[in-house]
Backbone bond lengths (Angstrom), bond angles and torsions (degrees), N, CA, C in turn:
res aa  C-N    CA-C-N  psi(-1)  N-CA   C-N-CA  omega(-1)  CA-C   N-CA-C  phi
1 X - - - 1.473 - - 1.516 108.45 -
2 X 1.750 116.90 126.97 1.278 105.71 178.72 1.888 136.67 -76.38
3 X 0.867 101.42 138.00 1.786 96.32 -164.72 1.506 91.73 -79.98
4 X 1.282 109.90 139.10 1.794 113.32 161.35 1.346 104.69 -120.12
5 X 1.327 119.20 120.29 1.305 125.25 161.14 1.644 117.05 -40.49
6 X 1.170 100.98 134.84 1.884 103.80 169.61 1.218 133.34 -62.24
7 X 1.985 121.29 0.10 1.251 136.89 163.99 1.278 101.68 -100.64
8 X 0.970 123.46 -3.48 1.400 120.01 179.54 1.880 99.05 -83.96
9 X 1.207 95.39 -66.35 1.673 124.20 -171.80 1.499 109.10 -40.79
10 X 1.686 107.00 -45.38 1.312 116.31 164.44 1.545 139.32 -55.11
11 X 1.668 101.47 -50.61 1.469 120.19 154.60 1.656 102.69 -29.04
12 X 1.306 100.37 -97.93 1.338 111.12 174.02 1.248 138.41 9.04
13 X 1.644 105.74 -67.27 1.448 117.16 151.06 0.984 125.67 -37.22
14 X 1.403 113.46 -77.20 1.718 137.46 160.77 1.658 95.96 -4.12
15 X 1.359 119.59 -96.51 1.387 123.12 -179.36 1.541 98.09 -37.05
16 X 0.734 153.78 -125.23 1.478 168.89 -151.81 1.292 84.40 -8.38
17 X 1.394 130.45 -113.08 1.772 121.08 -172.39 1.599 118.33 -23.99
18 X 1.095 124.94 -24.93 1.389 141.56 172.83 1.418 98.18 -51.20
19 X 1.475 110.27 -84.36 1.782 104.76 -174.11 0.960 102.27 -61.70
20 X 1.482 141.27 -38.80 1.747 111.63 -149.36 1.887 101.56 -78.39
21 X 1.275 106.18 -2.35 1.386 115.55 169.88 1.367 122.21 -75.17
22 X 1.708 101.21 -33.77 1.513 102.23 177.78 1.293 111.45 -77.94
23 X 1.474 116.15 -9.91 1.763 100.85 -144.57 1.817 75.22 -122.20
24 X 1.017 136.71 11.80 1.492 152.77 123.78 1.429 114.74 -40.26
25 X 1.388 113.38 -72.69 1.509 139.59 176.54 1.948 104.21 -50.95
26 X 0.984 108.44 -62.17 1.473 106.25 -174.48 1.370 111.05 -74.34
27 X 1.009 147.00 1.85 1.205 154.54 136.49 1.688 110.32 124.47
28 X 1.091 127.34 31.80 1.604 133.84 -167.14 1.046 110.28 -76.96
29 X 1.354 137.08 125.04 1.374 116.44 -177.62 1.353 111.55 -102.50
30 X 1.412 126.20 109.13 1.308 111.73 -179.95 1.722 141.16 -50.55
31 X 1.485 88.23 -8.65 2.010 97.79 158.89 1.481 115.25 -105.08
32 X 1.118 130.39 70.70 1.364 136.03 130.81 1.076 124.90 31.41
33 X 1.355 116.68 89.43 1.657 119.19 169.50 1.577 107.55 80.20
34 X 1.395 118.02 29.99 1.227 120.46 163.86 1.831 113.04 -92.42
35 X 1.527 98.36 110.44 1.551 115.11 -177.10 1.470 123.39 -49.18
36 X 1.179 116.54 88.92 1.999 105.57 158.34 1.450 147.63 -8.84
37 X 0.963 111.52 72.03 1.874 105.62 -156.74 1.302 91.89 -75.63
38 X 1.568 114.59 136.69 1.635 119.83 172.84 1.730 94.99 -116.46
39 X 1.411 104.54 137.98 1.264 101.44 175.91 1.212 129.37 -87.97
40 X 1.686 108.90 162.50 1.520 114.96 -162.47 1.655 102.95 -72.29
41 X 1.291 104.33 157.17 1.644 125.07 -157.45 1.895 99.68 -74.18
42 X 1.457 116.29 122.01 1.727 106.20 171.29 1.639 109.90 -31.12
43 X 1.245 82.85 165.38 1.713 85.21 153.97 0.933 125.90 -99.53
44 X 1.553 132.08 -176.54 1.819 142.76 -163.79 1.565 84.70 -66.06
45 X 1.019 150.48 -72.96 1.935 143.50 -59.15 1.996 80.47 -159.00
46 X 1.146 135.60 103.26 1.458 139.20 163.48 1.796 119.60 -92.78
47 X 1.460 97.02 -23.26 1.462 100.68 -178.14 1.907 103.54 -144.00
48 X 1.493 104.76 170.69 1.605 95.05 178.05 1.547 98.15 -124.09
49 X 1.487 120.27 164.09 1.393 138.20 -167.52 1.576 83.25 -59.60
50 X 1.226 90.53 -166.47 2.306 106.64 179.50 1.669 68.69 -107.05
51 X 1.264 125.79 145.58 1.796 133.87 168.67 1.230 112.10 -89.24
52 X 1.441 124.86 -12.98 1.868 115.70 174.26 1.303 116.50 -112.28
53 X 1.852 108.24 17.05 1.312 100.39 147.06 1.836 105.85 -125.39
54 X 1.293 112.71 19.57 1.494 99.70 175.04 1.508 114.73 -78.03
55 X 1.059 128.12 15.01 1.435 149.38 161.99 1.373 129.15 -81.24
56 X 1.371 135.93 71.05 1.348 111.27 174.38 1.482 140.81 -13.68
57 X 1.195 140.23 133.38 1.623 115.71 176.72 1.880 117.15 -64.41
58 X 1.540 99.68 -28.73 1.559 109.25 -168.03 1.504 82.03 -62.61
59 X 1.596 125.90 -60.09 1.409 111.04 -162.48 1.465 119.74 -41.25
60 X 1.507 104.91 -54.48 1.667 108.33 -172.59 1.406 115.55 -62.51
61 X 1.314 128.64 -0.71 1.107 143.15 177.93 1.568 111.62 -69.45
62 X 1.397 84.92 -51.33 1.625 106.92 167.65 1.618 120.05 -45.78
63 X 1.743 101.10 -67.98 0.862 120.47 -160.46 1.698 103.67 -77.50
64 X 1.202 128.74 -31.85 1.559 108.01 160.29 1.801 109.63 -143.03
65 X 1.250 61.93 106.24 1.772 80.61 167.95 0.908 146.99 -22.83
66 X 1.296 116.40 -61.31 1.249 158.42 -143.12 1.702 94.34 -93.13
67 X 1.217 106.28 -32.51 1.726 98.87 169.96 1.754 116.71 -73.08
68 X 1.352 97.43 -22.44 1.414 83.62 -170.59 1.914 110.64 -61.46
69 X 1.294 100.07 -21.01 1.423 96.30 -170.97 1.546 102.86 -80.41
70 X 0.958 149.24 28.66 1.320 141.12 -167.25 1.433 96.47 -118.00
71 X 1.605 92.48 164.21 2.195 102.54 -175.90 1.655 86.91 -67.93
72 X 1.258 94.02 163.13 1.732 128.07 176.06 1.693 95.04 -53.80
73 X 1.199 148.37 -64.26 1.028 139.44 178.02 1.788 120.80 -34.32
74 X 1.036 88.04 -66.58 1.700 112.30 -178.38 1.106 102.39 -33.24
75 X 1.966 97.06 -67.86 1.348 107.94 -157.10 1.509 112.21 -59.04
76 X 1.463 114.95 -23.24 1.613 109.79 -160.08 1.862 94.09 -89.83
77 X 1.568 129.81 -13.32 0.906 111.72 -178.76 1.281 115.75 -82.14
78 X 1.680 125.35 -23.86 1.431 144.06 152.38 1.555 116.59 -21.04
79 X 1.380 89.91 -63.23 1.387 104.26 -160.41 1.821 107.57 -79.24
80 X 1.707 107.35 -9.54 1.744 97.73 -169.58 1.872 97.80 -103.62
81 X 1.393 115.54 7.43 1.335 114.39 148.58 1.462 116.81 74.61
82 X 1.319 121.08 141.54 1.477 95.91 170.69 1.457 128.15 -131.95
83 X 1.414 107.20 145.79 1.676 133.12 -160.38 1.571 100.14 -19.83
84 X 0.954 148.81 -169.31 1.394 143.31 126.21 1.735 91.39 -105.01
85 X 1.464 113.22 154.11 1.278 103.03 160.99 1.636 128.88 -109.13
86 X 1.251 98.92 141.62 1.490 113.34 -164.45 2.155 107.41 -148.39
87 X 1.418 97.86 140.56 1.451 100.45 176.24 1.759 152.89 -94.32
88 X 1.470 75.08 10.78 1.663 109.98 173.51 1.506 111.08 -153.51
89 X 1.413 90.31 88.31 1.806 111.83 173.48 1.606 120.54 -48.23
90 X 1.321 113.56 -38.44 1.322 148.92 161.06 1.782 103.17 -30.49
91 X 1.543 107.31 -61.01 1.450 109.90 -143.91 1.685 96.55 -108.40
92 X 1.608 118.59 -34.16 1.716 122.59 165.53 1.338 110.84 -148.85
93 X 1.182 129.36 153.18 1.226 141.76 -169.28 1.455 107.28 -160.86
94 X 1.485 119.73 139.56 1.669 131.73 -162.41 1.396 91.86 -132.52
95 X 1.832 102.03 172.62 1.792 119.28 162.82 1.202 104.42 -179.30
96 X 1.093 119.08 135.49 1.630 135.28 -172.08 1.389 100.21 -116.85
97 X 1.491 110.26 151.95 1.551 127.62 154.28 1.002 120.25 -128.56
98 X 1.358 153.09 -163.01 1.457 137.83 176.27 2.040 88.82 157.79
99 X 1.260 90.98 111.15 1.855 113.35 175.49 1.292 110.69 -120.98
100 X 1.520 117.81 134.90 1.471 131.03 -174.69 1.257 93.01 -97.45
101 X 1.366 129.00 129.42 1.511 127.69 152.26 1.734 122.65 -111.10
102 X 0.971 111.59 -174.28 1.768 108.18 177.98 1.428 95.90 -73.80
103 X 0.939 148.20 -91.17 1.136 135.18 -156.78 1.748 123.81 -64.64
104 X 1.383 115.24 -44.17 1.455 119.23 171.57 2.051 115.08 -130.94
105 X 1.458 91.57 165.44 1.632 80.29 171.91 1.545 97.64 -119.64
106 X 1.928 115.61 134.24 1.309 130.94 -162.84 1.645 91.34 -106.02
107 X 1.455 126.42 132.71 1.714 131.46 179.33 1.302 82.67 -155.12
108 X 1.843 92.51 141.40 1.999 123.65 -156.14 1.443 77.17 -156.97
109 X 1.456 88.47 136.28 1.352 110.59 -171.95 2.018 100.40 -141.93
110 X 1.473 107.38 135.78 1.431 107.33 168.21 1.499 127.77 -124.58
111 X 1.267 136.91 140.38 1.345 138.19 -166.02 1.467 124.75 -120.90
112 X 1.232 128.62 67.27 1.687 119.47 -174.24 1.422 122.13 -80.75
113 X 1.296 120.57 95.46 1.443 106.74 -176.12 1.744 112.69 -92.74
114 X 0.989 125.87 121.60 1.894 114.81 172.65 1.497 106.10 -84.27
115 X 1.076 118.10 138.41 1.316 99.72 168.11 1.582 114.09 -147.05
116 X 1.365 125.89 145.17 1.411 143.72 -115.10 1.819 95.74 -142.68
117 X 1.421 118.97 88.82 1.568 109.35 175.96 1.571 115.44 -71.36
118 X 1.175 113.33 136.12 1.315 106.74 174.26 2.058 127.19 -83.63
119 X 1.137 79.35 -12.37 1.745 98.46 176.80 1.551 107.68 -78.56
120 X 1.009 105.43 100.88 1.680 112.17 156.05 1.154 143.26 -19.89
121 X 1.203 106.10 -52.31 1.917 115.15 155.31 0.959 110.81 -67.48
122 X 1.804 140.07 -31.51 1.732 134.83 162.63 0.884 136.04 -72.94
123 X 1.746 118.49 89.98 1.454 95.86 162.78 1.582 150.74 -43.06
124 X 1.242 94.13 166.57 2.100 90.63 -175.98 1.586 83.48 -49.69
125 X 1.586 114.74 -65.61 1.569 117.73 -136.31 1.529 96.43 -71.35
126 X 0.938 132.25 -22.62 2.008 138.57 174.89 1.917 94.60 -70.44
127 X 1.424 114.98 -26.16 1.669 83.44 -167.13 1.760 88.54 -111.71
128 X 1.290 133.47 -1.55 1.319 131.29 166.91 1.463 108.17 -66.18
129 X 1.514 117.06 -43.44 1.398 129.13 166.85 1.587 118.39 -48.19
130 X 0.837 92.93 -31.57 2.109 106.00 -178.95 1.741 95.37 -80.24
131 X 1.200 105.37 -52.70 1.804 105.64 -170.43 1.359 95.85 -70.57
132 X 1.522 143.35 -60.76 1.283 126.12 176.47 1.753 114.66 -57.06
133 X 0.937 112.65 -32.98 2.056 102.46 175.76 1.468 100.72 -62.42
134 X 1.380 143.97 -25.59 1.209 130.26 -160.34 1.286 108.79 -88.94
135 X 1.903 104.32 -23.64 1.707 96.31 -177.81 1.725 113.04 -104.14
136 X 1.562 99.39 -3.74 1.578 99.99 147.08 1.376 133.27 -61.21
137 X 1.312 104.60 -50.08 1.484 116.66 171.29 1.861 115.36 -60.78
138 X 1.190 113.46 -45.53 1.502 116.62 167.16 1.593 96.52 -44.47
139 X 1.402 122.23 -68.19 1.771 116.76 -147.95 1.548 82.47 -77.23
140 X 1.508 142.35 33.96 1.192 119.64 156.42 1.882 117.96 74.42
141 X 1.354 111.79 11.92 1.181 112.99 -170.49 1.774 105.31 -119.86
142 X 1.208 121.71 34.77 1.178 109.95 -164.39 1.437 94.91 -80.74
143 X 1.791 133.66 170.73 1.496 133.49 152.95 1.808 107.07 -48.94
144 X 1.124 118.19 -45.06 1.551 119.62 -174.25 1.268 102.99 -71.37
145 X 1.154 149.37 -8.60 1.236 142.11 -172.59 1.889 114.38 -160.49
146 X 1.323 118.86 83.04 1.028 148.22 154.48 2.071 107.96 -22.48
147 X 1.311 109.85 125.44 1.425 119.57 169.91 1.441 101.23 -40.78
148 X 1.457 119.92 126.05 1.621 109.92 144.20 0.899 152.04 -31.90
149 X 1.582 140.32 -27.84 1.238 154.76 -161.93 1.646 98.88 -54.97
150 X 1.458 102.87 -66.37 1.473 100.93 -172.82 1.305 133.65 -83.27
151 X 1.368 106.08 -9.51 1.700 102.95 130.83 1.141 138.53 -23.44
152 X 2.027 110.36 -73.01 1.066 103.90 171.68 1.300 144.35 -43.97
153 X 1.550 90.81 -37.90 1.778 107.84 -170.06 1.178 91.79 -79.82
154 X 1.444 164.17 -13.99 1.445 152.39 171.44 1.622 99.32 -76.40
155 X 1.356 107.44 -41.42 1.710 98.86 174.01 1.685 115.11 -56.89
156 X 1.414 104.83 -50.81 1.475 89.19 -167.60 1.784 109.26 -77.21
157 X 1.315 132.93 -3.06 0.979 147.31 136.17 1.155 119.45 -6.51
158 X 1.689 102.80 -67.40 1.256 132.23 -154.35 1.564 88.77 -81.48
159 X 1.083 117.70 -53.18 1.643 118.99 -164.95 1.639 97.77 -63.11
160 X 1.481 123.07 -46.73 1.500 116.90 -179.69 2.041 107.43 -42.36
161 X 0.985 72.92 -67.12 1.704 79.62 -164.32 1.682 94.67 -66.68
162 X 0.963 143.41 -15.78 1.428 106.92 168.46 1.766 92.35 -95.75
163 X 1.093 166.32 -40.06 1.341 139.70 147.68 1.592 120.16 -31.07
164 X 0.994 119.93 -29.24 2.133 111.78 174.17 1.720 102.19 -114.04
165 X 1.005 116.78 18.20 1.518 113.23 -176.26 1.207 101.49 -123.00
166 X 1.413 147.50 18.99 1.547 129.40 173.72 1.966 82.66 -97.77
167 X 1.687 93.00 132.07 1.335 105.66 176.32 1.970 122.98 38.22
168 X 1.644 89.85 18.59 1.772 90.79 161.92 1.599 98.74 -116.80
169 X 1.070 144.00 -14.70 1.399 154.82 -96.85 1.759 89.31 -78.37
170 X 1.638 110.23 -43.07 1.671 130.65 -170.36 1.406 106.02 -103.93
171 X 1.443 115.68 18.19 1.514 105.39 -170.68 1.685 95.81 -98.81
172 X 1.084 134.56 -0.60 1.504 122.40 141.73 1.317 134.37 -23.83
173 X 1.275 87.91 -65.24 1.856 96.87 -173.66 1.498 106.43 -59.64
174 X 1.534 129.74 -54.73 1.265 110.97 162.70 1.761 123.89 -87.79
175 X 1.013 132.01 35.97 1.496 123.57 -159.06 1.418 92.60 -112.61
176 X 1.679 110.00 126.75 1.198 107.16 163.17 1.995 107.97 -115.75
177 X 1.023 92.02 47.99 1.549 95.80 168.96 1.820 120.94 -103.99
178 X 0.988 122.21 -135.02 1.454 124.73 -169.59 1.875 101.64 -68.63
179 X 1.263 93.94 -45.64 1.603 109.85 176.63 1.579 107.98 -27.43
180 X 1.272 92.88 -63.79 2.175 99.93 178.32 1.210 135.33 -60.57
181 X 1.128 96.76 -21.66 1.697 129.21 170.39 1.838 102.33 -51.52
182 X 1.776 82.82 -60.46 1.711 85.67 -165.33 1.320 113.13 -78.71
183 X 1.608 121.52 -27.29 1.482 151.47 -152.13 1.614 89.22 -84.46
184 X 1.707 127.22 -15.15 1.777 112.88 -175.95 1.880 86.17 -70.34
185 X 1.081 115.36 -61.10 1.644 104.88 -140.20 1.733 93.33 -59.69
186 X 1.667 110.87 -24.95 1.479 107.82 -163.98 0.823 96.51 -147.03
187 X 1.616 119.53 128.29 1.746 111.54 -178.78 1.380 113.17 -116.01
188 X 1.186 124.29 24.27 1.743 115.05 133.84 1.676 118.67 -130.66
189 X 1.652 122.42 167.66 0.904 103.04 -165.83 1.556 129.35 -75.17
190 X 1.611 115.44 4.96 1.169 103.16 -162.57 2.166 78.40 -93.36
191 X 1.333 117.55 -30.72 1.648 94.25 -174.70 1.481 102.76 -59.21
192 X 1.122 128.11 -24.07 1.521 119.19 -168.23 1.597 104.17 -84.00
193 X 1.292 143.70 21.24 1.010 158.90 107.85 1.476 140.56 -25.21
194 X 1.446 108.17 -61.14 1.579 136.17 132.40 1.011 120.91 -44.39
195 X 1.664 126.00 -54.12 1.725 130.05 -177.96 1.903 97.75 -72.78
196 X 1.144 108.33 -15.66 1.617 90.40 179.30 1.244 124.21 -73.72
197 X 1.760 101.88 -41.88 1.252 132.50 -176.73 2.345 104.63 -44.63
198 X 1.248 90.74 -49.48 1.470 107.46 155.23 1.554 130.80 -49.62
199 X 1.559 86.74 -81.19 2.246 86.93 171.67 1.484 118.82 -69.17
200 X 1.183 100.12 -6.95 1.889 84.62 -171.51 1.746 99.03 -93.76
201 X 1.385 117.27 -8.14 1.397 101.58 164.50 1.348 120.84 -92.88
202 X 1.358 108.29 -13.61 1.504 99.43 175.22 1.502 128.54 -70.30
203 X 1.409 119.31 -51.62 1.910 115.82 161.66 1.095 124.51 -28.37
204 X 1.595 134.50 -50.23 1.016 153.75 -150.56 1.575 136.88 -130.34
205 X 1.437 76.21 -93.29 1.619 112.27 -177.41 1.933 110.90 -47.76
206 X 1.304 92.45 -46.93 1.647 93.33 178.61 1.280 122.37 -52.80
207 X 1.360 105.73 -26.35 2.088 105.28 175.31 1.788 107.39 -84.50
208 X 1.658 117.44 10.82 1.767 132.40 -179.93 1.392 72.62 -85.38
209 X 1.498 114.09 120.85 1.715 112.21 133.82 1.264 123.03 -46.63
210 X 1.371 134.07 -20.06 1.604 126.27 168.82 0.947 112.10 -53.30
211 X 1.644 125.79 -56.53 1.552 120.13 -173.24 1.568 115.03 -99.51
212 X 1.305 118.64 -31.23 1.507 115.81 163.41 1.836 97.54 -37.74
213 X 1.729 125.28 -64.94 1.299 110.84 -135.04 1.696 94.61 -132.19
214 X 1.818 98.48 80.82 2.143 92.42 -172.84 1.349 107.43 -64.54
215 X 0.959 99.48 -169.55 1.780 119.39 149.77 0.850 102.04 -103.90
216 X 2.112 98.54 154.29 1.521 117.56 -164.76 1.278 115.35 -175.97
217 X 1.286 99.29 162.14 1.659 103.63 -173.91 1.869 99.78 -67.69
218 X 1.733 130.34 131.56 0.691 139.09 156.37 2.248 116.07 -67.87
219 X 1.234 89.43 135.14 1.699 86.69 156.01 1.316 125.05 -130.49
220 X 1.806 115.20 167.96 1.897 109.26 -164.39 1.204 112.04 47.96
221 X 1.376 124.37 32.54 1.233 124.28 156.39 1.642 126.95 -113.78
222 X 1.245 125.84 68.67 1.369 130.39 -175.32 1.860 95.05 95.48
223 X 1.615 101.05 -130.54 1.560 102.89 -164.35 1.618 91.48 -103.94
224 X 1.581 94.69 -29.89 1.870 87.97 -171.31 1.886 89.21 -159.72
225 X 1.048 112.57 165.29 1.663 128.77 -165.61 1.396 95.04 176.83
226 X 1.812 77.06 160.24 1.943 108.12 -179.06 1.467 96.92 -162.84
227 X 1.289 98.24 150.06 2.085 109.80 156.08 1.417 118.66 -126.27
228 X 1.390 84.06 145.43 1.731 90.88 -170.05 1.299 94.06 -122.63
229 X 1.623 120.55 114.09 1.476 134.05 159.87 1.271 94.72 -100.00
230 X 1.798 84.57 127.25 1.568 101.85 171.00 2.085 108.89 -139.57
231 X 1.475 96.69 86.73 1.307 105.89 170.66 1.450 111.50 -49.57
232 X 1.436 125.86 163.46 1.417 122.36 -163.85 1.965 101.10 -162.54
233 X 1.220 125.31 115.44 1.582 106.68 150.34 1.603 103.59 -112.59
234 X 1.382 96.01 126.30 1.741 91.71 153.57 1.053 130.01 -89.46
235 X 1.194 140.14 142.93 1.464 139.12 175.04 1.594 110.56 37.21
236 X 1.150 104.04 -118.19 1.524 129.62 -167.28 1.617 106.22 -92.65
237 X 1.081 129.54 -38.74 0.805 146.01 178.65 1.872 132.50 -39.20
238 X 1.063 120.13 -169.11 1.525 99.88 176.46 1.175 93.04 -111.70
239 X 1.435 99.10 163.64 2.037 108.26 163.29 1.138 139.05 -43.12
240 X 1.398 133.66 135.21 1.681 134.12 -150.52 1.829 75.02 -128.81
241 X 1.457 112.70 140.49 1.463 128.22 174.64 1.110 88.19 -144.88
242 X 1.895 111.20 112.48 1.737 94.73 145.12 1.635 100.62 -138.69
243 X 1.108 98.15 164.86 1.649 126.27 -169.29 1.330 111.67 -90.75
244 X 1.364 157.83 131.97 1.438 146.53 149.75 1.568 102.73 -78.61
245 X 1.308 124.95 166.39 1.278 103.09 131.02 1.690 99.26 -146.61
246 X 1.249 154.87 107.70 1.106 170.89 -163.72 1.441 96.64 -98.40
247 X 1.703 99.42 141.58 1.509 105.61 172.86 1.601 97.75 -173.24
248 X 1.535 103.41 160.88 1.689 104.58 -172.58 1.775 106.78 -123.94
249 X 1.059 115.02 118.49 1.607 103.48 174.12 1.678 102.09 -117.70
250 X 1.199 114.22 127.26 1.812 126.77 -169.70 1.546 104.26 48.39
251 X 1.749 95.07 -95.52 1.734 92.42 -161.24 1.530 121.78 -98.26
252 X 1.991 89.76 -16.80 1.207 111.30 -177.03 1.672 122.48 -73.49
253 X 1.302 130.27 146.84 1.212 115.02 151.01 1.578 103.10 -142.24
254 X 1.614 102.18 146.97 1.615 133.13 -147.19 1.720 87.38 -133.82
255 X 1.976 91.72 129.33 1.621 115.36 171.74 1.416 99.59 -131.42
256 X 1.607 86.03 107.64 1.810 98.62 161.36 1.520 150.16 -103.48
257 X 1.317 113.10 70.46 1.140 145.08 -154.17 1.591 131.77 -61.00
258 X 1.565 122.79 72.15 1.455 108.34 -149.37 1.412 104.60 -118.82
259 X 1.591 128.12 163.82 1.613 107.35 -173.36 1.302 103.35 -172.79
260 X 1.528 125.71 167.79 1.366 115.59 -175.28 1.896 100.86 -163.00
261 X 1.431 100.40 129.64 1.176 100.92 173.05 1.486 112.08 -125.41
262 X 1.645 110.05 127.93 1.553 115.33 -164.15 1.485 101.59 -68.35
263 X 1.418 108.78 166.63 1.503 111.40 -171.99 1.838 102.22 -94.35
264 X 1.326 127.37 -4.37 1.212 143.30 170.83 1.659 115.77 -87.99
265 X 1.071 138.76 154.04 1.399 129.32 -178.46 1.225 98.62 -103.44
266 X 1.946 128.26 -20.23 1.232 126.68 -179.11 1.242 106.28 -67.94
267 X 1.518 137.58 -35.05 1.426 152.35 -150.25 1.428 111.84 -71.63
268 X 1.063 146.17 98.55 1.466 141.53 174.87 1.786 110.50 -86.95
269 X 1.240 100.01 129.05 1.860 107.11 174.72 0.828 112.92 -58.01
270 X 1.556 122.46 158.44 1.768 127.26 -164.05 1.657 86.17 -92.98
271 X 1.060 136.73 105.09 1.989 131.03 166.76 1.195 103.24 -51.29
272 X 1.437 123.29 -66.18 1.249 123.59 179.55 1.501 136.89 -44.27
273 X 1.406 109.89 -30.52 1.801 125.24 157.07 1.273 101.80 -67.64
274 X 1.055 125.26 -78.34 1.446 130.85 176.85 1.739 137.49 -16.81
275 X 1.443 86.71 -49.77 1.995 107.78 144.32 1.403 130.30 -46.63
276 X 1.097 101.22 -64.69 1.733 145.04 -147.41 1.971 69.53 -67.02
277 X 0.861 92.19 -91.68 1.502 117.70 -156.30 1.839 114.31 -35.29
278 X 1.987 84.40 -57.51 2.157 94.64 155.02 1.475 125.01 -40.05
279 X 1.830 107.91 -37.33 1.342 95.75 -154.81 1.727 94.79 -91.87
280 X 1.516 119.15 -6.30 0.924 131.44 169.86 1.539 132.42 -47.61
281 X 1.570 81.76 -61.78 1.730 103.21 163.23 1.222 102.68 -65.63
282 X 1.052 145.68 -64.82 1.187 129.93 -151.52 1.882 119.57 -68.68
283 X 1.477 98.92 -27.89 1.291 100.21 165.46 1.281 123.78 -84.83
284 X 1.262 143.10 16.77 1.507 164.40 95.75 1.443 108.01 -12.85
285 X 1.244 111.82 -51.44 1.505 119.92 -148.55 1.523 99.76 -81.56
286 X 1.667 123.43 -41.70 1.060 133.82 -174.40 1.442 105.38 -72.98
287 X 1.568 111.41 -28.61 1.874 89.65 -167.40 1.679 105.76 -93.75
288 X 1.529 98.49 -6.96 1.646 106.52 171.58 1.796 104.15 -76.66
289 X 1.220 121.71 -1.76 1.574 106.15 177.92 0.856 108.16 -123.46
290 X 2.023 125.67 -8.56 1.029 113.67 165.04 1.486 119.16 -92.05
291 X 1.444 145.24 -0.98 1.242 166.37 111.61 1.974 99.97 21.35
């Protein structure tokens, strides 16, 4: 059996901790084919405006009226808005206004949220994208899921023709009864489906802000946008109209919230001002953060 001296035995060691030190040093990783994660890029957006002055005053002037008529006091407390409260100014920040006029009271509301992924593989602008899809999908506008409206109208569609379709189903092609009537603008029943979508707003329905003014995917508005008109009566009361208009630019995403309820219950809100004016602000809002 060979004897090894204990300076020998020691040496030995010596070398052995020796390389695994070098091959430490040169950067080897002794687990093999373990991948480098480089992290995802900040976002644009590190801080947010103050929100009750990202408003021009001329704008809000615009936007509620009803202040301009008020004493100099009033008016200037109108117009300096108030904070929403929140505990990291940094990450969201709000401001409301709200003006009584003689005829209606006009309240504008603003929402900046930044938001900051903590996951390494997520970017800001990949997880701002997740927080704006969720409040698309809330107002019902996601790509996977299409507004209702025309649903319905394919249902009652559906109910026409199976009420005039037992044993008429082909009486189109020769029918000169009511059928042809409807069959000029569309000559089968599923185009007259489509052609309804058309005549049934014209009698009526088209002066309903519901169907005059949907919600919808916005475009050239930030990276991605939508508006959500949501006409409203309560009870007895008069009509509640308010507008969203939501939109995301990089890290940020911005809710622009404007609305008006007449002081009459006969009085219906203009939808179409009401838009006009939101999508206004809001495209203000984007070139003030991209600035």
């Amino acid at each position: 059996m060979a004897y090894v001296p204990g300076v020998a035995l020691l040496a030995a060691l010596a070398v052995g901790c020796s390389a695994g030190a070098d091959s430490d040093a040169n950067g080897t990783d002794s687990k093999a084919g373990t991948p480098t994660v480089t992290p995802a890029p900040p976002g644009k957006y590190l801080t947010l405006p103050a929100p009750c002055r990202a408003v021009p005053r001329s704008t809000l002037k615009d936007l509620l009226p009803g202040a301009a008529e008020l004493p100099g006091d009033q008016q200037d407390k109108v117009f300096r808005g108030s904070a929403a409260v929140t505990y990291d100014t940094d990450r969201k920040v709000g401001c409301s206004w709200k003006a009584d006029g003689p005829n209606a009271t006009r309240s504008l509301s603003i929402d900046l949220e930044r938001v900051v992924s903590y996951d390494p593989a997520v970017s800001d602008d990949d997880r701002a994208d997740t927080v704006y899809a969720k409040k698309e999908k809330a107002a019902g506008l996601s790509a996977s899921a299409p507004p209702g409206p025309p649903d319905e109208k394919d249902k009652k569609d559906k109910k026409g023709e199976a009420g005039e379709g037992s044993g008429k189903a082909k009486d189109p092609a020769d029918g000169d009864a009511g059928a042809t009537d409807s069959a000029d603008p569309s000559p089968s029943g599923s185009d007259s489906a489509s052609g309804g979508e058309s005549t049934g707003g014209t009698p009526g329905s088209s002066s309903s802000p519901e169907k005059a003014l949907p919600s919808r995917i916005l475009d050239n508005l930030g990276d991605a946008a939508f508006l959500q008109d949501l006409p409203k009566k309560a009870g007895s009361t008069a009509q509640h109209h308010t507008v969203s208009v939501v939109f995301r630019t990089s890290n940020v995403v911005v809710t622009v919230r404007y609305a008006e309820q007449p002081a009459l219950v006969t009085q219906v809100p203009d939808g179409k001002e009401l838009q006009e004016k939101a999508q206004a602000l809001a495209r203000k809002l984007a070139e003030t953060l991209s600035e």
